[in-house]
C-alpha positions in Angstrom: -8.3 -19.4 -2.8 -7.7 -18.4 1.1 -9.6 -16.5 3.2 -6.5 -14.1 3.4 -6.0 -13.9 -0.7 -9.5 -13.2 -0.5 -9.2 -10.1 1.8 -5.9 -9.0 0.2 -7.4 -9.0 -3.0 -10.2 -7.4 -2.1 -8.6 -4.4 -0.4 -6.9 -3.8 -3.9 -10.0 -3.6 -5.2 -11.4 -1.2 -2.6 -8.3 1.2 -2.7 -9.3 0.9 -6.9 -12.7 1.9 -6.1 -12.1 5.1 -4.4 -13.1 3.2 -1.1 -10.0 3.5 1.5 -12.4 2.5 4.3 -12.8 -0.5 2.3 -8.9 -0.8 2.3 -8.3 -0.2 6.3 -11.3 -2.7 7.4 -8.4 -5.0 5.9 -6.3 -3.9 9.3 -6.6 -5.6 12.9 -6.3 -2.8 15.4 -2.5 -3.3 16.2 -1.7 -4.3 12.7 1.9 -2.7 12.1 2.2 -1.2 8.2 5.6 -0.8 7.2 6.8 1.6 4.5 10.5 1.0 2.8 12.9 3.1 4.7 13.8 5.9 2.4 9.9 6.6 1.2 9.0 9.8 1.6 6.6 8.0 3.7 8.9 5.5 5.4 8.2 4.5 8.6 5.9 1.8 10.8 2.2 3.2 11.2 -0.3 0.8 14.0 -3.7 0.6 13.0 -6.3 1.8 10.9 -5.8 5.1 12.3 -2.3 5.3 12.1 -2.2 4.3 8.1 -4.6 6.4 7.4 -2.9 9.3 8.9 0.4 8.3 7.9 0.3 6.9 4.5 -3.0 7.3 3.0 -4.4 10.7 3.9 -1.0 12.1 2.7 -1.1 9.9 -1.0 -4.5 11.8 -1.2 -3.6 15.5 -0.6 0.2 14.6 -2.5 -0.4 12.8 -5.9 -3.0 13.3 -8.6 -4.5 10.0 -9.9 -2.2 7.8 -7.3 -2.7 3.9 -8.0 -1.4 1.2 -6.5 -2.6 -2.2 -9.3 -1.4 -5.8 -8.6 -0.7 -7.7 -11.5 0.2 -10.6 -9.4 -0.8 -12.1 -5.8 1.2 -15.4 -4.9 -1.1 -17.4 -1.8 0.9 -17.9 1.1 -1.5 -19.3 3.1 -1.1 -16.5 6.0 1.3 -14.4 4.1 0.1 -13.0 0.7 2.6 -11.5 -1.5 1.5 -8.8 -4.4 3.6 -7.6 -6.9 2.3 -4.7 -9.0 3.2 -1.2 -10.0 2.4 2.3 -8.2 1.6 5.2 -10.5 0.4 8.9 -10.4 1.7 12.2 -10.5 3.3 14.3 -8.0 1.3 17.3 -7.2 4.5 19.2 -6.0 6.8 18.6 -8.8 4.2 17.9 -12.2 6.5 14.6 -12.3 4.2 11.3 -13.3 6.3 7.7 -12.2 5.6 4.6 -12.6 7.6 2.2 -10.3 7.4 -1.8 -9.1 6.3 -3.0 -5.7 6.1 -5.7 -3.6 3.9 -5.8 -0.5 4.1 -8.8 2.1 1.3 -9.2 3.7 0.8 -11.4 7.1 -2.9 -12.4 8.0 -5.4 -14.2 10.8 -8.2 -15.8 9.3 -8.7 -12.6 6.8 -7.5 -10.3 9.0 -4.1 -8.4 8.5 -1.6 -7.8 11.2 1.1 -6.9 9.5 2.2 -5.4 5.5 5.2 -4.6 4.7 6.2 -2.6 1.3 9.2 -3.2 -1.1 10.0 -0.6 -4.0 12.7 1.6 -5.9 13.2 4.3 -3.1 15.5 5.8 -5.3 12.9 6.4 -8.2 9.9 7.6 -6.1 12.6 10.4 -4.2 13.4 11.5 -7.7 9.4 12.0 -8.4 9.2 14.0 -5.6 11.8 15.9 -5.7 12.2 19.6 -7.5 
C-alpha cells in the first residue's frame, strides 16, 4: 500500500470515528475540495477551514446519522479513487437516502491537495427536498 492509500483510508476511518479533525489533517492548506455541481453543497471549498465550513459543519447540523463508507479504494499511486455509499437522514425533510459515490483524490507524499466528489445529484436534491 501507498503512503496516499494509507492517508485516504485513514481519513475514512477518522470521519467513521466521530473524529473530523482526523479527516481535515488529511488537507494541505490550499488543498481545493470539490463538491458535484448540483449538491446542495456544490461548490470548491480551499483548505481545512474552508471544508469544514462549507461541507462538514453543515452535514453535522443537516443530517441525522450522516455516513460516508467506502467499500472500495483503487491505489493510484498519487490519485486514490473510493467508491462507496453516503447515507443518513435529512433533518429537514425525515427523508433517509442511501446513494453511490466516487471521490478522486490527488495526493503529495500523504498529503491531499485536491478531492473531488461524484454522486446522483438528482437523488440527494430529492432527500432534501419537502
Amino acid at each position: 500500500m501507498s503512503k496516499n492509500l494509507d492517508a485516504v483510508r485513514g481519513s475514512y476511518e477518522a470521519s467513521a470515528a466521530g473524529d473530523v479533525g482526523g479527516l481535515l489533517r488529511l488537507l494541505a492548506p490550499d488543498a481545493r475540495w470539490t463538491e458535484m455541481a448540483g449538491s446542495p453543497y456544490s461548490g470548491t471549498y480551499v483548505g481545512p477551514g474552508g471544508v469544514l465550513d462549507g461541507v462538514f459543519q453543515r452535514l453535522g447540523t443537516e443530517w441525522d446519522d450522516y455516513r460516508a463508507v467506502p467499500e472500495e479504494y483503487v491505489d493510484g499511486g498519487d490519485t486514490v479513487v473510493v467508491i462507496g455509499n453516503y447515507s443518513g437522514m435529512c433533518l429537514a425533510t425525515g427523508k433517509h437516502m442511501v446513494i453511490r459515490f466516487v471521490h478522486v483524490w490527488k495526493c503529495e507524499d500523504g498529503v491531499a491537495t485536491r478531492f473531488e466528489q461524484f454522486t446522483d445529484t438528482a437523488l440527494l436534491q430529492e432527500t432534501v427536498r419537502p
